[in-house]
PDB file as gemmi writes it, atoms N, CA and C in Angstrom:
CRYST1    1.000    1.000    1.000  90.00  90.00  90.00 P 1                      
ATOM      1  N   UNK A   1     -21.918   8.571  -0.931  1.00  0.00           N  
ATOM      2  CA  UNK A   1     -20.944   9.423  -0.270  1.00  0.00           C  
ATOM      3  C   UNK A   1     -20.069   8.578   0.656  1.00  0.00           C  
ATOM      4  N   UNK A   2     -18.778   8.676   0.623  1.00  0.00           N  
ATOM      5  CA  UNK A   2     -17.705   8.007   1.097  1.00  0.00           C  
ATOM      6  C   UNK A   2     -17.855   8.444   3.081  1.00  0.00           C  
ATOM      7  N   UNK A   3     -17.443   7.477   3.828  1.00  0.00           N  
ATOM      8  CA  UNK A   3     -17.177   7.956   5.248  1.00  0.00           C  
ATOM      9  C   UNK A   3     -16.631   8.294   5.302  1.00  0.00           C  
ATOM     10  N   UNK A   4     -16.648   9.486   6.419  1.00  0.00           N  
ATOM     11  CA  UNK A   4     -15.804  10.212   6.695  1.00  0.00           C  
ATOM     12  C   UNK A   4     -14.781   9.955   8.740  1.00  0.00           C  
ATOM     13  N   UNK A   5     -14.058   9.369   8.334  1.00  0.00           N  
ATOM     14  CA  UNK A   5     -13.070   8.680   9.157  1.00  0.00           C  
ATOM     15  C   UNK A   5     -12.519  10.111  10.437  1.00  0.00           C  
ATOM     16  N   UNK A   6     -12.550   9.973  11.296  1.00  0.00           N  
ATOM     17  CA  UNK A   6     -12.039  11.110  12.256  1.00  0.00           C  
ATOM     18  C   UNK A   6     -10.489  11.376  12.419  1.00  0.00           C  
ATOM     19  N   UNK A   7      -9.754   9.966  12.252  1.00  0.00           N  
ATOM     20  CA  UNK A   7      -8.864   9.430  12.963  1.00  0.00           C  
ATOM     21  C   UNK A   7      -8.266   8.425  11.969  1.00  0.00           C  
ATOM     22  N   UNK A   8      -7.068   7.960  11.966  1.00  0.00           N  
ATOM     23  CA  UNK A   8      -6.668   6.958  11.135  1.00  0.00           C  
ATOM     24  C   UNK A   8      -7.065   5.070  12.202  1.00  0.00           C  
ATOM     25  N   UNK A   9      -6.475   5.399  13.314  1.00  0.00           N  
ATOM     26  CA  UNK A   9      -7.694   4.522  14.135  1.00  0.00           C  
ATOM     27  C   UNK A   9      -8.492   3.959  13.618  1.00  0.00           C  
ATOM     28  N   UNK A  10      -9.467   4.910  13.459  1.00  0.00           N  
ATOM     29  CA  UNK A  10     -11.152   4.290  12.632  1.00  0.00           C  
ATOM     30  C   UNK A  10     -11.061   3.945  11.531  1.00  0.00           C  
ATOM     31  N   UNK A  11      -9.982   4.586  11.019  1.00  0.00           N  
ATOM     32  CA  UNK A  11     -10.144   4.133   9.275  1.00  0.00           C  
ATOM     33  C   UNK A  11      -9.557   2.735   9.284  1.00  0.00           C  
ATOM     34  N   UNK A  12      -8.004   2.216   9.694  1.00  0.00           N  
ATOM     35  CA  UNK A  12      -7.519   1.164   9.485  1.00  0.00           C  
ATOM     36  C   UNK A  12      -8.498   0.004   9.811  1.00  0.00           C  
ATOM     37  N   UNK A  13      -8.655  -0.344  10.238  1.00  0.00           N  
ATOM     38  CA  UNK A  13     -10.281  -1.198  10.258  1.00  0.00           C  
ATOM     39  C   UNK A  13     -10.722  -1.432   8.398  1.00  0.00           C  
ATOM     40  N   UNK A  14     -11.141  -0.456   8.125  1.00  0.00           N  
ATOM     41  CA  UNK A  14     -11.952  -0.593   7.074  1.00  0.00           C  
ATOM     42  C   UNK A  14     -10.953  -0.735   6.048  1.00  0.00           C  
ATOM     43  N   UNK A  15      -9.525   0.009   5.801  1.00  0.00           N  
ATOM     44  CA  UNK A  15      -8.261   0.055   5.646  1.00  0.00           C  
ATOM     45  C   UNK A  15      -8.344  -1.991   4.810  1.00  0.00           C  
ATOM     46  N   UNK A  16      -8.140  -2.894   6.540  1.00  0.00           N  
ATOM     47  CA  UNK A  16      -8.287  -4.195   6.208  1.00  0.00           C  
ATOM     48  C   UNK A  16      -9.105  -4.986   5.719  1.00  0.00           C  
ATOM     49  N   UNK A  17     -10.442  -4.410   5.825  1.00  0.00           N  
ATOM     50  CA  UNK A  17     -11.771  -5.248   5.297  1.00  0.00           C  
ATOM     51  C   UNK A  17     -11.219  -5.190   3.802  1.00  0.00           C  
ATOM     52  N   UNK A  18     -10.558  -3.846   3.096  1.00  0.00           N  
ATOM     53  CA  UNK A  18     -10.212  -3.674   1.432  1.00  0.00           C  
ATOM     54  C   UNK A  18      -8.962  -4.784   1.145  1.00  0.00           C  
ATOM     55  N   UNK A  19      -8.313  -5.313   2.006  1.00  0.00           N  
ATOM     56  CA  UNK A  19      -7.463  -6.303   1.734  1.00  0.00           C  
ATOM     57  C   UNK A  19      -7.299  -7.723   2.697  1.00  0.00           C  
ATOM     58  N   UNK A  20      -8.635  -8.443   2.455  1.00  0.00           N  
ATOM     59  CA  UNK A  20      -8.568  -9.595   3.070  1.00  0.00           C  
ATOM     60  C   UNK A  20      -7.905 -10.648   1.773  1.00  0.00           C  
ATOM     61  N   UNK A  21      -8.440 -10.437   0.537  1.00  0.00           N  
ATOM     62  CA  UNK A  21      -7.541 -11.511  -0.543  1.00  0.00           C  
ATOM     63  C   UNK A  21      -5.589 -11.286  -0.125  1.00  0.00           C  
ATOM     64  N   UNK A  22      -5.396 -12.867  -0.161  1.00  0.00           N  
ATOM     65  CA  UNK A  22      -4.016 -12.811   0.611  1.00  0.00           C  
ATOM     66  C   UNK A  22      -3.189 -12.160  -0.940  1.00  0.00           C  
ATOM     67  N   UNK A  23      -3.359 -12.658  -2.051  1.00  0.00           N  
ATOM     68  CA  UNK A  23      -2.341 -12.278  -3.226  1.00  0.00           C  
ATOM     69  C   UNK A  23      -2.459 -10.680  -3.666  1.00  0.00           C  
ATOM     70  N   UNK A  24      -3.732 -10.352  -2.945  1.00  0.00           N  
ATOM     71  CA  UNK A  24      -3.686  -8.495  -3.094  1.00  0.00           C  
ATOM     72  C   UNK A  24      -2.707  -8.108  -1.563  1.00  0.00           C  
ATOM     73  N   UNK A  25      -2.808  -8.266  -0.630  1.00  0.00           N  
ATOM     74  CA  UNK A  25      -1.701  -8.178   0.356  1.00  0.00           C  
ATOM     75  C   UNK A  25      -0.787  -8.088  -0.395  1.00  0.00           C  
ATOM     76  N   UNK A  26      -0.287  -9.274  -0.498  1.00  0.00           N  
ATOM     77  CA  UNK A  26       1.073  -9.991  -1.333  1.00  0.00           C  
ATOM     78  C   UNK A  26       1.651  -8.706  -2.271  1.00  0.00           C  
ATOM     79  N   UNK A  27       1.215  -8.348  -3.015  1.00  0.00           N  
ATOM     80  CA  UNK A  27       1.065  -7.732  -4.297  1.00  0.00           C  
ATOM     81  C   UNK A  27       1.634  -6.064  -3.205  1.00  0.00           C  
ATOM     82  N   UNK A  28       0.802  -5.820  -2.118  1.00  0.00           N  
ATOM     83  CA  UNK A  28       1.275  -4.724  -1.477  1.00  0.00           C  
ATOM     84  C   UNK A  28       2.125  -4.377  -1.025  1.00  0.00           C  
ATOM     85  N   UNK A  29       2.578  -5.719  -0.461  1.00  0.00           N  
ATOM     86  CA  UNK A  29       4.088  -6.128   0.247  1.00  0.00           C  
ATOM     87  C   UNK A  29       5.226  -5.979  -0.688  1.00  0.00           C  
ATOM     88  N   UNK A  30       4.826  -6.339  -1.651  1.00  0.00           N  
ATOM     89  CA  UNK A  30       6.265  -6.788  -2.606  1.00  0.00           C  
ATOM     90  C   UNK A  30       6.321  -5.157  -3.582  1.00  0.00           C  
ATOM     91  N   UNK A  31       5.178  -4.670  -3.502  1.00  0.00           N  
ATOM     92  CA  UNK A  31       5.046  -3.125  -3.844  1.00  0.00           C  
ATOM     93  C   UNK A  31       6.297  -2.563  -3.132  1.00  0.00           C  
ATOM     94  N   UNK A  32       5.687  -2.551  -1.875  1.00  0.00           N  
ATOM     95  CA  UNK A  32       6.488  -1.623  -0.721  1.00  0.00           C  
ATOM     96  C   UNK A  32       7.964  -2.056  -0.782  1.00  0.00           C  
ATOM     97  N   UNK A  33       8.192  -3.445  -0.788  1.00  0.00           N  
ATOM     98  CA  UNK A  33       9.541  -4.007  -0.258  1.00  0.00           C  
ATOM     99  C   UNK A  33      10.330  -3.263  -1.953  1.00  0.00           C  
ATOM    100  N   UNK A  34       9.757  -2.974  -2.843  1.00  0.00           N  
ATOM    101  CA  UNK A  34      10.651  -2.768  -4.230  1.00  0.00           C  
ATOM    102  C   UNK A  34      10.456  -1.054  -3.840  1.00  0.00           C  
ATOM    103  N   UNK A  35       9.487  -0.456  -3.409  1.00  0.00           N  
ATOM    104  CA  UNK A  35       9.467   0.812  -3.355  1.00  0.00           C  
ATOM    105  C   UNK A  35      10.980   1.599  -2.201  1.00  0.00           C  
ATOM    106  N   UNK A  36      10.468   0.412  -1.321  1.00  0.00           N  
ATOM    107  CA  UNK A  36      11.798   1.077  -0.329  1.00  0.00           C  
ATOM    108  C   UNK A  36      13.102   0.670  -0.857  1.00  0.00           C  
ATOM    109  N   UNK A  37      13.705  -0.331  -1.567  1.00  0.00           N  
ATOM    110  CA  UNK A  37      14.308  -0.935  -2.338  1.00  0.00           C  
ATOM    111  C   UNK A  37      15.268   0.354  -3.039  1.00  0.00           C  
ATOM    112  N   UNK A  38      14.236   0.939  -3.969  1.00  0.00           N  
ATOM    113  CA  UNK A  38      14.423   1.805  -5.115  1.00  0.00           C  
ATOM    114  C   UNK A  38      14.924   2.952  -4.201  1.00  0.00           C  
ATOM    115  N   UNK A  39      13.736   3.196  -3.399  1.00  0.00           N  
ATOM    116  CA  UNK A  39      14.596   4.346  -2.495  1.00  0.00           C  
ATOM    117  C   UNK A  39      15.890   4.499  -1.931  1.00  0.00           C  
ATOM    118  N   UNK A  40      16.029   3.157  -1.136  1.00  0.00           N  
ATOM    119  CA  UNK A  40      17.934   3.228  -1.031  1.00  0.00           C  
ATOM    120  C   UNK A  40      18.447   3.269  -2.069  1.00  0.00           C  
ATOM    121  N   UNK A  41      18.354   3.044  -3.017  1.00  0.00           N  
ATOM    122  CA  UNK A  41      19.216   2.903  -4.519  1.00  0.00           C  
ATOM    123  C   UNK A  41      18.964   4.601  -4.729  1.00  0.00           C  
ATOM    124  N   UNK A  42      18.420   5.225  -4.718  1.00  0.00           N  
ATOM    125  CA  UNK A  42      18.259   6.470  -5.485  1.00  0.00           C  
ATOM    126  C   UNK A  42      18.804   7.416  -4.490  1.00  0.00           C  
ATOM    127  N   UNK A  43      19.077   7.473  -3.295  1.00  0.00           N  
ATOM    128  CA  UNK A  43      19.586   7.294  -2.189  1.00  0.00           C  
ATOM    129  C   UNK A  43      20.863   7.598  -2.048  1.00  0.00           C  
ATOM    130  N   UNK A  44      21.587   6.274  -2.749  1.00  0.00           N  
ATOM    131  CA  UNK A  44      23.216   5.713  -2.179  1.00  0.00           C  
ATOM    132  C   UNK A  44      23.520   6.317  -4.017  1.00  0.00           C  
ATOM    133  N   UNK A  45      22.665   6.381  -4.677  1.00  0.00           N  
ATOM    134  CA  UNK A  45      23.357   6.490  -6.266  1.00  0.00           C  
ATOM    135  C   UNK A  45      22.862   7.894  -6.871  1.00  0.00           C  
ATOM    136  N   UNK A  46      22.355   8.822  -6.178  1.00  0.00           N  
ATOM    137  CA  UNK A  46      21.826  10.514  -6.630  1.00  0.00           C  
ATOM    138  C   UNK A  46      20.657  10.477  -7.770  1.00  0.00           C  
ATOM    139  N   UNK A  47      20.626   9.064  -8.157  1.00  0.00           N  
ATOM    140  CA  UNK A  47      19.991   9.534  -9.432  1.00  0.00           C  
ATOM    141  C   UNK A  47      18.857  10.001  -9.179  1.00  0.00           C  
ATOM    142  N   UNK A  48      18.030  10.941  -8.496  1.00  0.00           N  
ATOM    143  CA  UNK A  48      17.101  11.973  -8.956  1.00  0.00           C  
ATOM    144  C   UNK A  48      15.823  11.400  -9.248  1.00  0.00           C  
ATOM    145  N   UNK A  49      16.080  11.442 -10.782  1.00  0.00           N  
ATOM    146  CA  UNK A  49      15.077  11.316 -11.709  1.00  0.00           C  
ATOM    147  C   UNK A  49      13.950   9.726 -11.608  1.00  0.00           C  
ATOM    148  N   UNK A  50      14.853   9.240 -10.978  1.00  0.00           N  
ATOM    149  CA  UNK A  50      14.357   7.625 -10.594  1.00  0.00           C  
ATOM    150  C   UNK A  50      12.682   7.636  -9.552  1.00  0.00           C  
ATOM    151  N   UNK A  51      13.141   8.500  -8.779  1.00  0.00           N  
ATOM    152  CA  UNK A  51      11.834   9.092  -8.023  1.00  0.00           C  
ATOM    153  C   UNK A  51      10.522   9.026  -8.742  1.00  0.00           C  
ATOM    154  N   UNK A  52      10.411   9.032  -9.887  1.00  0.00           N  
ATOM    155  CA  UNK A  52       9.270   9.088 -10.637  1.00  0.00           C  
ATOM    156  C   UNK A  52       8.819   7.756 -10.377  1.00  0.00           C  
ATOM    157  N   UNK A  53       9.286   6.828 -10.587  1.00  0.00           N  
ATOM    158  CA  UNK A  53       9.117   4.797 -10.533  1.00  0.00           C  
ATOM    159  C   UNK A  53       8.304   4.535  -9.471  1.00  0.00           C  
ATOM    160  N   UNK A  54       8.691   5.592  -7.936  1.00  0.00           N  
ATOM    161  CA  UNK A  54       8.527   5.239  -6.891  1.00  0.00           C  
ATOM    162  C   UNK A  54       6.877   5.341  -6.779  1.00  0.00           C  
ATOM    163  N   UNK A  55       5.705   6.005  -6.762  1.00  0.00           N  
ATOM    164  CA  UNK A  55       4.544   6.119  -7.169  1.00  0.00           C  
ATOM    165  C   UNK A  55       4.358   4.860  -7.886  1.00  0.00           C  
ATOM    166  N   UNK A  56       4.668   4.801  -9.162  1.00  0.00           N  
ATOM    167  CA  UNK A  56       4.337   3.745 -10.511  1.00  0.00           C  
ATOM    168  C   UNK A  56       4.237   2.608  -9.688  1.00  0.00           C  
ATOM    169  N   UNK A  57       5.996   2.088  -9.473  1.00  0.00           N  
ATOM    170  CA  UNK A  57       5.703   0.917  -8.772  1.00  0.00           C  
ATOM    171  C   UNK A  57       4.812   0.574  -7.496  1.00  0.00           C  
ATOM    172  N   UNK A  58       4.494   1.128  -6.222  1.00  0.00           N  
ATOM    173  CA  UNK A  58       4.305   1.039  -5.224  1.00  0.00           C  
ATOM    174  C   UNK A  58       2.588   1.111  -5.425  1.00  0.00           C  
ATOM    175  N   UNK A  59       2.333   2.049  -6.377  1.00  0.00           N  
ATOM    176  CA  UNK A  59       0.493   1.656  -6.838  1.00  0.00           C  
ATOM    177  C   UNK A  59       0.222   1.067  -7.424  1.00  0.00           C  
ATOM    178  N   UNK A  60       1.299   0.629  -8.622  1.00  0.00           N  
ATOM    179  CA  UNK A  60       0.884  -0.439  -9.596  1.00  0.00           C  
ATOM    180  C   UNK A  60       0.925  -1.624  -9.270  1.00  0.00           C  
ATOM    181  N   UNK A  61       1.313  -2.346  -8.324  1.00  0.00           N  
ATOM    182  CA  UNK A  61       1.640  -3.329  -7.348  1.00  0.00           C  
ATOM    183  C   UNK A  61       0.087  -3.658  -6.719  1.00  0.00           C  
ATOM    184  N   UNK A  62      -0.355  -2.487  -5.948  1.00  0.00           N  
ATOM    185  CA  UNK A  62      -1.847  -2.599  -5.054  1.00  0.00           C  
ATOM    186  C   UNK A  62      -2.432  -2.264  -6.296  1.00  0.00           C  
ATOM    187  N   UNK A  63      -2.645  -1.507  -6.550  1.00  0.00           N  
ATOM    188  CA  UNK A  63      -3.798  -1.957  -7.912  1.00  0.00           C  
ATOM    189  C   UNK A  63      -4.080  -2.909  -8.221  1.00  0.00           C  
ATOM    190  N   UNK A  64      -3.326  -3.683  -9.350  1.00  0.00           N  
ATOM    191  CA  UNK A  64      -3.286  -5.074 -10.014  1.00  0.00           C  
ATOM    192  C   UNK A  64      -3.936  -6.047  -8.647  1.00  0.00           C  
ATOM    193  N   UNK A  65      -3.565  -5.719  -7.594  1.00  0.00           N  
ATOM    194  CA  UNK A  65      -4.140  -6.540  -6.368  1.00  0.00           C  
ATOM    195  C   UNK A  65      -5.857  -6.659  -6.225  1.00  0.00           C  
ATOM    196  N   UNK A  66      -5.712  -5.206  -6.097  1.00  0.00           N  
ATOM    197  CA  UNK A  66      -7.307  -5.097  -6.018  1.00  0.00           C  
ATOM    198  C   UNK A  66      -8.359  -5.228  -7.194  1.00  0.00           C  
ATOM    199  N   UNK A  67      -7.720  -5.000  -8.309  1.00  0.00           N  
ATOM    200  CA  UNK A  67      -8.941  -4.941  -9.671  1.00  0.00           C  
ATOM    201  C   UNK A  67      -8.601  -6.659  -9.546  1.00  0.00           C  
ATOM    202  N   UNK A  68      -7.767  -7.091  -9.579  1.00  0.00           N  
ATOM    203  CA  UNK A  68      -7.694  -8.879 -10.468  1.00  0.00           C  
ATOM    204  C   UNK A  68      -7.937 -10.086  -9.356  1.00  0.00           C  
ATOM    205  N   UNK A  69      -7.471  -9.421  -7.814  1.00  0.00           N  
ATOM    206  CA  UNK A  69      -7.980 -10.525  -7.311  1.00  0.00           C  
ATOM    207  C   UNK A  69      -8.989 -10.030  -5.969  1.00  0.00           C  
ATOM    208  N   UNK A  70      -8.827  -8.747  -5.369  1.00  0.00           N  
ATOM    209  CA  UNK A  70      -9.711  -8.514  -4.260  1.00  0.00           C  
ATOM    210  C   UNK A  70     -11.086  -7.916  -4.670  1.00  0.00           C  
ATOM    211  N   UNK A  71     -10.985  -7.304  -6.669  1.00  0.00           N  
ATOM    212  CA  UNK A  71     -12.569  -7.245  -7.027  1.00  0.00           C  
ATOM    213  C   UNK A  71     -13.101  -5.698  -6.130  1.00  0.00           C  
ATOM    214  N   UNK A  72     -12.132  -4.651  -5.901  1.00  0.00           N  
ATOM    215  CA  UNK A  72     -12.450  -3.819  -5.234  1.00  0.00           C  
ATOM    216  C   UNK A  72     -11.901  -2.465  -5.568  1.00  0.00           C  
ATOM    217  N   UNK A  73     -12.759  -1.491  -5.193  1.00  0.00           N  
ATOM    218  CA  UNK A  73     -11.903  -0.243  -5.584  1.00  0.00           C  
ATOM    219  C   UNK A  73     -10.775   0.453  -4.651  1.00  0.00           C  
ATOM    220  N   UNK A  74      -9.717   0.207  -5.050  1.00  0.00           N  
ATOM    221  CA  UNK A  74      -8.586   1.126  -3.958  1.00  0.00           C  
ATOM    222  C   UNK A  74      -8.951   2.227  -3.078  1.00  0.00           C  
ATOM    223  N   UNK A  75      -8.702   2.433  -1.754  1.00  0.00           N  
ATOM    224  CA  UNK A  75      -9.257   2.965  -0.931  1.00  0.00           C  
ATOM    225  C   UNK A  75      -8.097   4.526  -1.186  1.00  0.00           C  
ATOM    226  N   UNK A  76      -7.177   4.362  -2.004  1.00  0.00           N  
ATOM    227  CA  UNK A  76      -6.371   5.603  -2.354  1.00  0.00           C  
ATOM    228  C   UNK A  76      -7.318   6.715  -3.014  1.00  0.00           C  
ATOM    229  N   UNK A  77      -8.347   6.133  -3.991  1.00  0.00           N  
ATOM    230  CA  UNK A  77      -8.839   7.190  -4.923  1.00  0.00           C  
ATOM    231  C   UNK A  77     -10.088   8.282  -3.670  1.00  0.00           C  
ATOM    232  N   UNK A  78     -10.587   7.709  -2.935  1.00  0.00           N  
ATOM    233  CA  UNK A  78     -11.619   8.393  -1.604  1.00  0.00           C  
ATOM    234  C   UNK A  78      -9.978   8.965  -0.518  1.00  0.00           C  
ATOM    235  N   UNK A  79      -9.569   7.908   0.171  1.00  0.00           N  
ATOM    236  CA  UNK A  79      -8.587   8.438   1.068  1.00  0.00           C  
ATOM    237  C   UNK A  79      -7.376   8.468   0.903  1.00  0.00           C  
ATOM    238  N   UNK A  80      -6.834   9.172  -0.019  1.00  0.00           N  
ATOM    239  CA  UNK A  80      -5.416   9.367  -0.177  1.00  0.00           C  
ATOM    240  C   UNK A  80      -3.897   8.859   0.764  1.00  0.00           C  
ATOM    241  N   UNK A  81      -4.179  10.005   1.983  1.00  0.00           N  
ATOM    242  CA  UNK A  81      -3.370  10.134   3.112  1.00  0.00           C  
ATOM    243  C   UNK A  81      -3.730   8.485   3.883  1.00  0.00           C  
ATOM    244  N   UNK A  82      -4.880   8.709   4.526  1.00  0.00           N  
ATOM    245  CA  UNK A  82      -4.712   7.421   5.322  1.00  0.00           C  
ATOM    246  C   UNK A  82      -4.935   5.976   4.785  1.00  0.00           C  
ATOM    247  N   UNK A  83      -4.713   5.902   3.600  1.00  0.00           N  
ATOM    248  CA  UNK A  83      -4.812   4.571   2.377  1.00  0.00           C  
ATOM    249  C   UNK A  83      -3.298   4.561   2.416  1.00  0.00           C  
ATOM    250  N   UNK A  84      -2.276   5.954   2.091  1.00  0.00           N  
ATOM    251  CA  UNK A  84      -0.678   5.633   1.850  1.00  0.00           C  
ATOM    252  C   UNK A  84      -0.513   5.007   3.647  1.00  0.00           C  
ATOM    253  N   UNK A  85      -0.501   5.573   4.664  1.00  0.00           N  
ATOM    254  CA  UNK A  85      -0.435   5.438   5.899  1.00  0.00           C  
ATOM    255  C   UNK A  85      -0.834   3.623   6.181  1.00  0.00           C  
ATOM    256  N   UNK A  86      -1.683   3.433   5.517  1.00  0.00           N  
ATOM    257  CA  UNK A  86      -2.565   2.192   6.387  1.00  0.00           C  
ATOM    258  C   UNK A  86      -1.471   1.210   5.087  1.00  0.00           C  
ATOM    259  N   UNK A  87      -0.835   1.497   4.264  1.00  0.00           N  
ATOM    260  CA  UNK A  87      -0.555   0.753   3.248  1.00  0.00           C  
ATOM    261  C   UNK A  87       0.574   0.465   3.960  1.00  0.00           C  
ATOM    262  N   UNK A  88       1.642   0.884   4.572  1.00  0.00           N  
ATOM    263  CA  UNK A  88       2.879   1.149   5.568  1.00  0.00           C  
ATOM    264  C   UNK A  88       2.716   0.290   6.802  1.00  0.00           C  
ATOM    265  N   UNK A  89       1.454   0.444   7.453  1.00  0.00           N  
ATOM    266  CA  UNK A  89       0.994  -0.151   9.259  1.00  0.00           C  
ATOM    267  C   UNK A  89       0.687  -1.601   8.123  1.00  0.00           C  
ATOM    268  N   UNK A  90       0.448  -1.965   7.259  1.00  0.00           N  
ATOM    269  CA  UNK A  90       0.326  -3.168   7.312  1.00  0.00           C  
ATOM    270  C   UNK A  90       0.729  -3.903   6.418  1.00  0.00           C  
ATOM    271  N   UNK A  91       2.669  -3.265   6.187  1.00  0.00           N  
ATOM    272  CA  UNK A  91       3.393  -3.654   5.650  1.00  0.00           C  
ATOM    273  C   UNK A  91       4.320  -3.957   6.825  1.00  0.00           C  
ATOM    274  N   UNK A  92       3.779  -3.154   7.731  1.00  0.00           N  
ATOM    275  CA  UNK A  92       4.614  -3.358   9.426  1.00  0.00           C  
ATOM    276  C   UNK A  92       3.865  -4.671   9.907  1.00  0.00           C  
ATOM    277  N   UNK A  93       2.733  -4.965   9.554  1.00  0.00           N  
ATOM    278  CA  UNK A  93       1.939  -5.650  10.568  1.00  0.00           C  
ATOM    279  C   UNK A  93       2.464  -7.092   9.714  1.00  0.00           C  
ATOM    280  N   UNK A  94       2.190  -6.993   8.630  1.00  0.00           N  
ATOM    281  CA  UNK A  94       2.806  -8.527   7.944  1.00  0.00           C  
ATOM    282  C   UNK A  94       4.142  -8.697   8.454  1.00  0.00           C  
ATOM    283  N   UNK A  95       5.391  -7.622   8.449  1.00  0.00           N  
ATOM    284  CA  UNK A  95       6.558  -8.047   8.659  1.00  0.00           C  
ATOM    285  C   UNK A  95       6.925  -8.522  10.098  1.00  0.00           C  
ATOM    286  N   UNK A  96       5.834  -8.441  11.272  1.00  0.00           N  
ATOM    287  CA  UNK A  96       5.650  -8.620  12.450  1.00  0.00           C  
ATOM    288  C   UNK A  96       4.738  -9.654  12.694  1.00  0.00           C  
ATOM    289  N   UNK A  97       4.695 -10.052  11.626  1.00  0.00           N  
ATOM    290  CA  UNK A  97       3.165 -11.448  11.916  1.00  0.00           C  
ATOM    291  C   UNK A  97       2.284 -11.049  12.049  1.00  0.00           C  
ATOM    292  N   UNK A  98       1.748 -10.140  12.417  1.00  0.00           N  
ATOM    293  CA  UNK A  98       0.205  -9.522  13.044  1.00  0.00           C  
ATOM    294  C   UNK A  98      -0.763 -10.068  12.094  1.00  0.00           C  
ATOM    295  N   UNK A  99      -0.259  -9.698  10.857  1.00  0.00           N  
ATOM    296  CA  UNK A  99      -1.421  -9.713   9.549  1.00  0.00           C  
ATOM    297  C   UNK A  99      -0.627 -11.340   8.830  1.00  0.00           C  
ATOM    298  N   UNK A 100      -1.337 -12.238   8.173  1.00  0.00           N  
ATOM    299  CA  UNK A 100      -0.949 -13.205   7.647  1.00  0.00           C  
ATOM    300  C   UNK A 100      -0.435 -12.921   6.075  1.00  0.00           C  
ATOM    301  N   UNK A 101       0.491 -13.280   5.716  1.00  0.00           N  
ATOM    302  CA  UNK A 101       1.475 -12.943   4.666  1.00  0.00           C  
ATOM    303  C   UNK A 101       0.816 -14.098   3.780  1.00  0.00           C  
TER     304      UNK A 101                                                      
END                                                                             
C-alpha cells in the first residue's frame, strides 16, 4: 500500500528520492521545456487540437527516464496531482540551480 502524503511538503521529498539519475531529470526538463513550448504555439496559433501532444510529450519524456535509466516506477501512476506539481517545483528548482541539471 502506497503512502499516504498529507501535504505536497511531505511528498516532494520522496517526489526527489524517484529522480536522483541525472538523464531521468534531464529527460523531465526537456519534457517540460517542449511541453510549455507547444503550449505557446497552440496559444499564439488556435490550433486546438494540438493539446492532445501536450500529455504524450510531457509523460513520454519522464517515462523513458524512469523505466531506462532511474529503473523505477513513476510516481504519476500512485500520485497523480502531486507527481504533475512536484514535476513543475523541480523544473523550477533546476532552472534556479537548486537541483543539479
Amino acid at each position: 500500500m502506497a503512502k499516504e502524503y498529507k501535504n505536497f511538503s511531505e511528498f516532494y521529498p520522496f517526489y526527489l528520492s524517484q529522480h536522483e539519475n541525472q538523464t531521468c531529470r534531464r529527460l523531465h526538463f526537456f519534457g517540460s521545456v517542449i511541453v510549455v513550448l507547444l503550449v505557446l504555439y497552440i496559444a499564439f496559433s488556435a490550433r486546438w487540437s494540438l493539446f492532445f501532444f501536450v500529455p504524450v510529450i510531457g509523460y513520454g519524456f519522464a517515462w523513458v527516464g524512469h523505466y531506462l535509466f532511474e529503473k523505477n516506477r513513476p510516481a504519476t501512476f500512485t500520485y497523480p496531482i502531486y507527481s504533475l506539481m512536484g514535476d513543475w517545483v523541480m523544473f523550477k528548482d533546476i532552472l534556479i540551480g537548486k537541483i543539479k541539471f
